[in-house]
N, C-alpha and C positions, 0 to 999 in steps of 0.2 A: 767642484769636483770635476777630473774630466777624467776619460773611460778610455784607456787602450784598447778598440775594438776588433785590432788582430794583431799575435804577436806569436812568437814560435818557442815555447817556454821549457821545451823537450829538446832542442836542439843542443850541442856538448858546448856551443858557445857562452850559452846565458844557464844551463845547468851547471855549469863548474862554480858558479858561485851564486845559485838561485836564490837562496836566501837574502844577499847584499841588492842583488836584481827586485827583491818586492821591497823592500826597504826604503831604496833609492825612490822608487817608484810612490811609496807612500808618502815619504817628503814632499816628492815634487807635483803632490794632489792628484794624482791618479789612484782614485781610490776604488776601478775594478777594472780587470783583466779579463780580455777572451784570449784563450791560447788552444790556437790552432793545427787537428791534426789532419795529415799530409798522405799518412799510409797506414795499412794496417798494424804492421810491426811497432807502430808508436803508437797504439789505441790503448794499451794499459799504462806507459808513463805519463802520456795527457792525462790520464782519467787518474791516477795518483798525485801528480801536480796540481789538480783541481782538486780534491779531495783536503788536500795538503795545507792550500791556502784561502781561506774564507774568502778574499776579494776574488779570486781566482776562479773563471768557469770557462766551460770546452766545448768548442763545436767539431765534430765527427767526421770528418769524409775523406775521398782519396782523390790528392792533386794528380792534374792532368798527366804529369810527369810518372806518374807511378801507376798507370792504369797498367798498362800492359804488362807489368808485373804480376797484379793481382787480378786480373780479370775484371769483366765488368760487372760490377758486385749486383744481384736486385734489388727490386726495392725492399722489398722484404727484411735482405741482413741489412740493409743501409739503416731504416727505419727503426731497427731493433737496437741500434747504440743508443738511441734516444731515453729509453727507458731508463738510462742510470740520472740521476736528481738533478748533476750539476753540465750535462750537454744540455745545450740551451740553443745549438742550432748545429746544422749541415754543411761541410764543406771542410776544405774548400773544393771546389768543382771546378770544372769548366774546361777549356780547349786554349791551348799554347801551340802557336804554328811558329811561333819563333824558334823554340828549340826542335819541337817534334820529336820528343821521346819515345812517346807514345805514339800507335797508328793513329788517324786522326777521327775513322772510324768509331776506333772504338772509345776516343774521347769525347766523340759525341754521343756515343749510346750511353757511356757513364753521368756524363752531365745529366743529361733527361731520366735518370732514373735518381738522379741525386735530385732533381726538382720535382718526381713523383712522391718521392719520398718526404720531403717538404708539405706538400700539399697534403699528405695521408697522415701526417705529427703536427700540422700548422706549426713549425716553425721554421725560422728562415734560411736559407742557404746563401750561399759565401759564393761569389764567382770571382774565379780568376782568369781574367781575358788576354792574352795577349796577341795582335797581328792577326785577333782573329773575330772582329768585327764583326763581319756578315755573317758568319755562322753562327755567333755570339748569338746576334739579333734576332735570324730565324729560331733558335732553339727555344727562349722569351718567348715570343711572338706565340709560336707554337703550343706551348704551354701555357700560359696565358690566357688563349683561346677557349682553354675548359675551367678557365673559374683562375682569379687573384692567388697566388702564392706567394707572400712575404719573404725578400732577398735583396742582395745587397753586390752592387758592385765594388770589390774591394780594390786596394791599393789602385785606384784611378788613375790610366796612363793611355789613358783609348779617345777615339774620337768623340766629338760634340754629339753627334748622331748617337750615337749608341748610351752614353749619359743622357740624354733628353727623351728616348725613348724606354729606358731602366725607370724614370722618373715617371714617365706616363705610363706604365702597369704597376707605379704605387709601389716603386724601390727605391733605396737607399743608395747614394753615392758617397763611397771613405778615400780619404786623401792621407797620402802615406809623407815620407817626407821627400818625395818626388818634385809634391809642391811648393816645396822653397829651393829646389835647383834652379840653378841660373839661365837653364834653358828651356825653361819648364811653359813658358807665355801662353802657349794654347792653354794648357792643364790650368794656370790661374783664370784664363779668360771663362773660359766652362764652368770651375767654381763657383765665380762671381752672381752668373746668371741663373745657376740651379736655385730653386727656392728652400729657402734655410731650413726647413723644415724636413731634409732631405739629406744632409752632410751630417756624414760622420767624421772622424779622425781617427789616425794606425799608428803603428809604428812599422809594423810587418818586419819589427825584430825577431833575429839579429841581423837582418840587413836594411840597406836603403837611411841612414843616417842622416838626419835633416841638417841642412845650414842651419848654425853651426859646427854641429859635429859630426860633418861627412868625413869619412873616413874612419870615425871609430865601429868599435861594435854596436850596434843599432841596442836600446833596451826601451821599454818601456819609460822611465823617466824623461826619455826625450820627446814624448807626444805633445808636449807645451809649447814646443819650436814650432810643429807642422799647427797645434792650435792659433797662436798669435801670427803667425803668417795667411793662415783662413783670415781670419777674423781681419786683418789689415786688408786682404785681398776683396773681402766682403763689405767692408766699412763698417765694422762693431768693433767693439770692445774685443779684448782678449777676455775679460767676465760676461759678458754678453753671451762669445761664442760657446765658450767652456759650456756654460750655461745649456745653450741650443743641442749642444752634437752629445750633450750626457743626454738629455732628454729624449732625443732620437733614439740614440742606443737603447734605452729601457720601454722606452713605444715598442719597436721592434723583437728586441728580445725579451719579450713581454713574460717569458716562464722564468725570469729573474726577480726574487722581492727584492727588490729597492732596500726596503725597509732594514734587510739585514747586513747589510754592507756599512 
């Protein structure tokens, strides 16, 4: 089985025909989904799409992009989406200096209260990095500093540094299908050396379509292209991998039974 560990299942691309989307998905042995919310406006269709579909569960938070929209939430409301059965983690969080949507300000006070919030529910949070490295690092670092919180650097497109130091506060690194583009070399070489026990696999549908099907709409069924390209990059099996990164995933999002899937 292997586990799409983030995908965006609310979005009007993969909603227009959701049902054909977990279908696909089931065929192609994906047999569970995180779909991930972005803002508050989407916290009742996430939380109906999960509800919706047995393999299907949600993690909660507001991307960097949409912070200064909604303020920067406490930890408090952050922590209180948890309470419904099937969020099973936080995010996604974190700071984007590529776009800067957001002040940058207040994407760092959102982050640190999405990774309080973490710490105060033990479950994991979802970072999304981009161009923003050092700040990335210190926020970790920082938090960190008061005791271990379970989190995950998602769709990985960031420096060695900041993957090897996600790795030594006991995080999770996921590779989206980023790592089979053809200019991807650093992104494989950093794979390679993380220890298996630490790689997950995305789709971060409906965007980011792995070789082969770049250019389509990104969905869930495609996590077997970004699997077999780990797994070759790593030297296993594509069963091997599959194998490794479900394993991880249900380590981590440990408020999931397994058993019912």
């Amino acid at each position: 089985m292997l586990v799409d560990s983030h995908c965006h299942l609310d979005f009007p691309e993969l909603q227009a025909d959701l049902d054909g989307v977990i279908a696909r998905a089931t065929n192609a042995g994906v047999g569970c989904m995180l779909t991930i919310c972005t803002r508050v406006s989407a916290i009742p269709t996430v939380l109906e799409i999960a509800e919706r579909y047995r393999q299907v569960y949600a993690a909660i938070g507001i991307h960097p992009h949409s912070v200064e929209a909604h303020g920067v939430l406490s930890v408090d409301e952050i922590a209180s989406w948890t309470e419904h059965p099937k969020v099973v983690g936080i995010g996604e969080t974190g700071l984007d200096y590529y776009y800067d949507k957001s002040p940058r300000d207040q994407q760092r006070a959102s982050f640190a209260n999405h990774i309080e919030a973490a710490r105060q529910t033990r479950l994991p949070f979802i970072v999304h990095t981009r161009n923003a490295d050092a700040d990335t690092a210190a926020i970790l670092d920082e938090a960190m500093a008061k005791g271990a919180v379970p989190g995950l650097l998602h769709c990985f497109s960031s420096g060695r540094t900041l993957a090897e130091q996600a790795v030594a506060h006991g995080m999770y690194v996921s590779f989206s299908g980023i790592l089979t583009f053809r200019n991807s070399d650093e992104i494989r070489a950093t794979a390679k050396d993380l220890p298996s026990d630490r790689l997950l696999v995305e789709t971060d549908a409906p965007f980011l379509a792995p070789v082969p099907k770049r250019g389509k709409t990104n969905e869930p069924a495609f996590t077997s292209y970004t699997a077999a390209r780990l797994a070759e990059v790593c030297g296993q099996s594509a069963d091997a991998m599959a194998d490794a990164t479900t394993d991880n995933f249900f380590r981590l999002f440990s408020k999931i039974d397994r058993s019912e899937l």
